[in-house]
C-alpha positions in Angstrom: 0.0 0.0 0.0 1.1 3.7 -0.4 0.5 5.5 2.6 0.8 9.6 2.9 2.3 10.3 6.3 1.8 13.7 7.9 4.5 14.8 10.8 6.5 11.9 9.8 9.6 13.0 11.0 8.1 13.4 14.6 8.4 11.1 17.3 5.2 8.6 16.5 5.3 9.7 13.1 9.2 7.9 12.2 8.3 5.4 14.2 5.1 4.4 12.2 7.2 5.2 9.0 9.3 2.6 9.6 7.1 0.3 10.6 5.2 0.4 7.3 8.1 0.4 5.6 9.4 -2.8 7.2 6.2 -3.6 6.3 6.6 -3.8 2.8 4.8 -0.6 2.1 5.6 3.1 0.1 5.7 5.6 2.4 5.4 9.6 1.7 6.6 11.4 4.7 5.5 15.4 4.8 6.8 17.4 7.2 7.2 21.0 8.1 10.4 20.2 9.8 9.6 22.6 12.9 11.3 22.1 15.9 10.2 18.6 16.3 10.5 17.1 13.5 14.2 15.8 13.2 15.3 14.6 10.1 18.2 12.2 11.2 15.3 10.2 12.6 14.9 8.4 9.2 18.6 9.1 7.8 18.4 5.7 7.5 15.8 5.4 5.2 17.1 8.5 2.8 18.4 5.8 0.1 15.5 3.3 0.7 13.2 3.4 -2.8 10.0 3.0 -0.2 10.2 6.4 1.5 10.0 9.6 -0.2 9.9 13.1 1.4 8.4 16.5 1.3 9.1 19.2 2.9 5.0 20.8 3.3 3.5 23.3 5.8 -0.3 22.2 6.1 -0.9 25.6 7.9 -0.3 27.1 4.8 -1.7 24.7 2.6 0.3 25.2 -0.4 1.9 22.0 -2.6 -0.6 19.6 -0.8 -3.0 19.1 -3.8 0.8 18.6 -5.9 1.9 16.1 -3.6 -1.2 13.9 -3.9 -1.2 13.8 -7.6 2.4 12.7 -7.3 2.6 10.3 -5.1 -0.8 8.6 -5.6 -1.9 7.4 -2.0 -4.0 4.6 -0.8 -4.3 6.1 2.4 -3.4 9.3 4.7 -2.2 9.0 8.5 -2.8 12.7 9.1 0.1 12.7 12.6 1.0 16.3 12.1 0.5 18.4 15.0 1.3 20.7 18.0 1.8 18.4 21.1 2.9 19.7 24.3 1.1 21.4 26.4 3.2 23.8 28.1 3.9 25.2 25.0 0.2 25.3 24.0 0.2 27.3 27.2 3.1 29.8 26.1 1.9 30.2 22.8 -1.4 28.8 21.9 -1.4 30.7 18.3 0.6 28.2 16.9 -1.5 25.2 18.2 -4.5 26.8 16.6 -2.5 27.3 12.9 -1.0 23.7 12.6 -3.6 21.5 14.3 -7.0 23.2 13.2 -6.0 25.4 10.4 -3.8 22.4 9.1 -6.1 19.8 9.3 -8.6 21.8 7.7 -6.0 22.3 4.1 -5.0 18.2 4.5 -9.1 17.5 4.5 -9.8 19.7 1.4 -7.0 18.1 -0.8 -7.7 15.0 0.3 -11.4 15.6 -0.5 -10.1 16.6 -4.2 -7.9 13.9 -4.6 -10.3 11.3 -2.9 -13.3 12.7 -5.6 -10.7 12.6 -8.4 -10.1 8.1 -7.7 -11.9 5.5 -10.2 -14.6 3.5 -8.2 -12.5 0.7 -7.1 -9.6 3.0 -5.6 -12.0 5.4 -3.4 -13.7 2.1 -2.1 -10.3 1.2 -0.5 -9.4 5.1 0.4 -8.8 5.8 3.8 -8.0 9.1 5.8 -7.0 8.1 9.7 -6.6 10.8 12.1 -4.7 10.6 14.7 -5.4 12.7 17.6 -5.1 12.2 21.7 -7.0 11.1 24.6 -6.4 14.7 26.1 -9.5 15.5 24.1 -11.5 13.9 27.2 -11.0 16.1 30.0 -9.7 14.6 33.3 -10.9 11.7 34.9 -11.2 10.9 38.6 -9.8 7.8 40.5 -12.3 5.1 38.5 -13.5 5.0 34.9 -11.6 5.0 31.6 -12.0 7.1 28.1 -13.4 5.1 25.8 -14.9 5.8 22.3 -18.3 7.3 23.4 -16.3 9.5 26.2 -18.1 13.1 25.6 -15.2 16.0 24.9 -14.1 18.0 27.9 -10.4 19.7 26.6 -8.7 21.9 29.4 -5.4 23.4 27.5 -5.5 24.6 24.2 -3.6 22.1 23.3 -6.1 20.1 23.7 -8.7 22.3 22.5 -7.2 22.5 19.2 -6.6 18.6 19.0 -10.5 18.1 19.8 -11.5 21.1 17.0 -9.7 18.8 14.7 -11.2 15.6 15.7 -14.6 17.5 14.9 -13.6 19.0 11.6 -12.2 15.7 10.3 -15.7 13.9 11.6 -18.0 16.9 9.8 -15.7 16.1 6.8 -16.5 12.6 6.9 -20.6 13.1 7.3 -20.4 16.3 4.9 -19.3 15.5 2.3 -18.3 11.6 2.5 -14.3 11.7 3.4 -13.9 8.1 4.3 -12.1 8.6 7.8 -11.1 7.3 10.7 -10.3 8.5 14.3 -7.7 6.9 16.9 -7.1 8.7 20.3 -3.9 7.5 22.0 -2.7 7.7 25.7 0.7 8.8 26.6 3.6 7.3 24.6 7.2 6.2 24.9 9.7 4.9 22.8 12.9 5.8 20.7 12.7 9.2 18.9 10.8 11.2 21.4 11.7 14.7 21.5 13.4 15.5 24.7 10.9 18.1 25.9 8.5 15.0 27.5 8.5 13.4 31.1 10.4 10.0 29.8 12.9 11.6 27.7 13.8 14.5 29.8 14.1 11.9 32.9 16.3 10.3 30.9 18.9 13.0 29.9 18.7 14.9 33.5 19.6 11.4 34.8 22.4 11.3 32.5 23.5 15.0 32.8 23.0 14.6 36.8 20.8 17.8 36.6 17.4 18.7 38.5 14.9 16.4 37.5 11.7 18.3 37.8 8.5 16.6 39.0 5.2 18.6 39.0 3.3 19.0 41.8 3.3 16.2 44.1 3.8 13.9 41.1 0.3 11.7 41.7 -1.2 12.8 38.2 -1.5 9.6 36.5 -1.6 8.7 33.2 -1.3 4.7 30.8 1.7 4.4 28.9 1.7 3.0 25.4 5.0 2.2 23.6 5.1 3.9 20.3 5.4 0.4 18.5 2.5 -0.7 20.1 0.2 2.9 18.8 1.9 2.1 15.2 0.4 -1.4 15.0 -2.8 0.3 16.4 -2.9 2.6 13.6 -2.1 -0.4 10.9 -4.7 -2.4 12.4 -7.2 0.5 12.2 -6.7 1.9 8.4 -6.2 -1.4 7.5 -9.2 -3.2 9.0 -11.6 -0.6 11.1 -14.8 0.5 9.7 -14.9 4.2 8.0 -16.2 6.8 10.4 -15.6 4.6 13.8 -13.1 6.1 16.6 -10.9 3.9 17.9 -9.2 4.0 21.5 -6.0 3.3 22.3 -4.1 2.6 25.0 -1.5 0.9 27.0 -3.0 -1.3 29.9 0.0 0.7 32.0 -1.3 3.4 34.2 1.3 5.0 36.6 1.5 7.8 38.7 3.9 10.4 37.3 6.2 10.0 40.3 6.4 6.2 40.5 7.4 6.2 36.9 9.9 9.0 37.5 11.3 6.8 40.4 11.0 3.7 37.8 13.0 5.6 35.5 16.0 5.9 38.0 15.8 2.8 39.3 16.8 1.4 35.5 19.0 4.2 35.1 21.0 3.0 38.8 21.1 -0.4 36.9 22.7 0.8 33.7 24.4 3.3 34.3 25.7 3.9 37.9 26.0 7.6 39.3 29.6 7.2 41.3 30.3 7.3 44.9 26.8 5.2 45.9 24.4 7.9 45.1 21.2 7.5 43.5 19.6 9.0 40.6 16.4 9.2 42.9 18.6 12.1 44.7 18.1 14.4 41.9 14.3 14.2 41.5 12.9 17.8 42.6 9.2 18.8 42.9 8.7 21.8 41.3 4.9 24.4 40.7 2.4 22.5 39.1 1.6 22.8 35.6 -1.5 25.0 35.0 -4.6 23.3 34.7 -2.5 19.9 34.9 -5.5 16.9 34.5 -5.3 14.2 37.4 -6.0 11.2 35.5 -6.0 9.7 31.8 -7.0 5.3 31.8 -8.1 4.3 28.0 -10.4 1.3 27.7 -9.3 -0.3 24.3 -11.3 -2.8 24.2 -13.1 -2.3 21.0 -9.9 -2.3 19.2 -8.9 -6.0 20.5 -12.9 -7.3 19.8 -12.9 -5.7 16.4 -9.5 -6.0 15.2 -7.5 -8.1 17.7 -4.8 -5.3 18.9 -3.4 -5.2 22.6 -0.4 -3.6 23.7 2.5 -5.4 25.0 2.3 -6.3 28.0 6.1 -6.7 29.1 5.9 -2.8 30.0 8.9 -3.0 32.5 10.9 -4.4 29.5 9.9 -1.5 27.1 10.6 0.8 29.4 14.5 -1.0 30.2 14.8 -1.3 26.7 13.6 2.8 26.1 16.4 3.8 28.5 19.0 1.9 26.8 18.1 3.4 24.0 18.6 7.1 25.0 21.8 5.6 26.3 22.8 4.5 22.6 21.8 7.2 21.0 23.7 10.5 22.5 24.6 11.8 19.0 20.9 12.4 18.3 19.6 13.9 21.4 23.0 15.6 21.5 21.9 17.6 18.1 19.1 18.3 19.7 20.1 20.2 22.6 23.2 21.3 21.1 20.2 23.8 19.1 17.4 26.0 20.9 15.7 23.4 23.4 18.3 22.9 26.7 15.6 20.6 28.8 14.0 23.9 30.0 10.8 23.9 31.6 8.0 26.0 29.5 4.3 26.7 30.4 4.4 29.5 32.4 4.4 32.6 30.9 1.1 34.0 29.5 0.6 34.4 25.3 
């Protein structure tokens, strides 16, 4: 299959590249290339005749109609987007142009291009968009977001994630876009850009720096490994049913603390601070982030009855083998902060 990949040179978005791709599928990656998307997270795919880039802003729009009449997809995985919230809280503008604005110019040239397939090719078209389970508010200490779970955003990230959700849906019973919805919990993996809690644990742990905890740290949320979300999304676009939402999540809730702790435990394991100490030592609880929801749980149970997903469940394993990872892999987070981002904290200025 030929899939067009938006934000593919993200942190879900390379990861689900090259799962297709060792897949045996064509991949066209578009990206803007902002601050998160990192191009040396697929230099190894630069030569492979499977993967093609472009470098496209949806905010603006312009190329998109171009890029479908040249590469011909089957299907879209619309993964471009805004994603943290503290920044969403510094500078919300941006949040509103890339994840509403932006979704709206990716629905209308896939509408063209969709209109412009023989019969047989628009049976088989599929646009997935992937969004969060942020959409949902903030849950108390029972009960799980599942597909039916009314919208209750509190950032504007958030906000802008569930305005896209609804365009892509009015899209859908408008005017017939064949889509699909997946919301995700938290995830974790290789290739996440250091500015979220398991990454930056990581590299504080390594730098022996602060490493900040919000709060009290007891805002819990289920962690999904990225490998597991890309599966999700290959099971859904693959097999799912046009105009159904599908939610996904780990089976791993954890307060934010115990996985911070969790964190330097592996981190004592692998790599050893000297003279006895403990990583543990340099955790530091620090103001609480504004408006900070208590508790995400998914219930992804439709998406194992319909289409026989589940998530690994060998979490302490993925999260060993995520560390070791970062470990590996200094000359990419290195490039990183060697740039703008230094593992500051952001979220608490006003726009």
């Amino acid at each position: 299959m030929r899939f067009l990949v938006t934000g593919g040179s993200g942190f879900i978005g390379s990861n689900l590249v090259r799962h297709l791709i060792g897949c045996g599928h064509m991949v066209c990656n578009i990206d803007a290339l902002t601050y998160a998307g990192n191009p040396s997270s697929l230099l190894d795919l630069e030569t492979n005749h499977a993967y093609r880039f472009m470098r496209l802003d949806l905010a603006t729009g312009i190329g998109l109609s171009s890029a479908f009449l040249e590469f011909a997809p089957d299907c879209v995985l619309h993964l471009a987007a805004e994603s943290h919230v503290d920044r969403s809280i510094d500078g919300p503008g941006q949040f509103i142009q890339t994840n509403i604005v932006g979704t709206y110019h990716l629905l209308q040239a896939s509408l063209g291009y969709y209109r412009s397939l023989s019969p047989d090719r628009a049976a088989n078209f599929r646009f997935l968009h992937v969004s969060t389970d942020e959409v949902f508010g903030s849950l108390g200490e029972t009960g799980y977001f599942s597909e039916t779970t009314a919208y209750d955003p509190r950032s504007p990230y958030s906000a802008s994630k569930a305005a896209s959700d609804h365009l892509v849906r009015a899209w859908h019973h408008t005017y017939g876009l064949p889509i699909q919805v997946t919301n995700c919990s938290n995830n974790y993996g290789p290739y996440q850009f250091p500015e979220k809690l398991i990454p930056v644990v990581i590299l504080k742990c390594i730098r022996e720096e602060s490493i900040p905890v919000y709060g009290k740290g007891e805002n819990i949320r289920d962690w999904l490994h990225v490998l597991d979300h890309c599966k999700a999304i290959e099971a859904v676009v693959t097999g799912g049913k046009v105009g159904e939402t599908y939610t996904v999540g780990g089976n791993n809730e954890m307060r934010n603390i115990d996985l911070v702790k969790k964190l330097c435990g592996i981190m004592d394991t692998l790599k050893p601070r000297g003279n006895g100490q403990r990583y543990e030592e340099l955790i530091t609880y620090v103001t609480d982030r504004p408006g900070h929801d208590m508790r995400y749980a998914i219930d992804a149970s439709k998406l194992k009855r319909e289409l026989g997903w589940e998530p690994d469940s060998d979490h302490d394993a993925l999260l060993r083998s995520t560390v070791q990872w970062y470990l590996n892999n200094e000359t990419w987070w290195q490039s990183i902060l060697s740039g703008a981002y230094k593992l500051e904290r952001q979220g608490l200025s006003n726009p």
